[in-house]
C-alpha positions in Angstrom: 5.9 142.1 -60.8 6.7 144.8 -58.8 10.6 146.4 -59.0 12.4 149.2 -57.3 13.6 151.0 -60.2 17.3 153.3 -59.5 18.4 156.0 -61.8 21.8 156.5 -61.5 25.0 157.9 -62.3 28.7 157.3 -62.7 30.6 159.4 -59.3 33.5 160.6 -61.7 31.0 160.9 -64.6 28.0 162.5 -63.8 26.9 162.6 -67.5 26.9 158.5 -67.6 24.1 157.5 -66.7 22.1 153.9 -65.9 18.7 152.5 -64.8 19.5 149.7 -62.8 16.4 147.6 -61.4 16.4 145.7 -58.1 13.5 142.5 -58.6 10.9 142.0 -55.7 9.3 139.0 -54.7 5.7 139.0 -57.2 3.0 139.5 -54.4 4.6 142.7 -53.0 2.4 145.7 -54.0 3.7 148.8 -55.0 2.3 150.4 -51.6 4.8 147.7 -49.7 7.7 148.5 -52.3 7.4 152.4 -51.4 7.4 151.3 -47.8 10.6 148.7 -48.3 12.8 150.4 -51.0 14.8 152.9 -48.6 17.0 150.0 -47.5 16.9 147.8 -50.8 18.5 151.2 -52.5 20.7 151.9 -49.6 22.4 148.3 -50.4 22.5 149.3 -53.7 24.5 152.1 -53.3 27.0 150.9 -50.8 27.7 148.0 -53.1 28.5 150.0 -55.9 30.2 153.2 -54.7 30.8 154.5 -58.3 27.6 155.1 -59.1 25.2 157.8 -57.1 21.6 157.2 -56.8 19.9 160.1 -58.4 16.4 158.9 -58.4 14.3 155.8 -57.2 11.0 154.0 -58.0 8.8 151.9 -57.9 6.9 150.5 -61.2 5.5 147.3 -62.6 8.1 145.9 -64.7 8.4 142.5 -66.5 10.7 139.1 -66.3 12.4 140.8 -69.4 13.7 143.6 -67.9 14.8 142.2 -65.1 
């Protein structure tokens, strides 16, 4: 499986950081999740306003880490 993976940080913290992953459906490639993140981590972000996207991509990942 394919997930859009976000390194972030804390706004008011910038030395807390996260990696927060955003599950795709299993038969998208990760050609199609390069093409579809932009929006998936836009949504991200304005959902959680105290954290600042730093970095984003994609990689294989498993049910675990999800």
């Amino acid at each position: 499986m394919i997930a859009i993976i976000l390194s972030t940080c804390l706004v008011n913290d910038p030395g807390v950081c996260r990696e927060q992953i955003i599950p795709l459906a299993s038969e998208i490639s990760a050609v199609r999740c390069v093409m579809t993140a932009p929006p998936h981590v836009a949504q991200w972000n304005a959902e959680h306003p105290e954290w600042r996207v730093v970095r984003w991509q994609c990689r294989p990942t498993t049910e675990r880490d999800t």
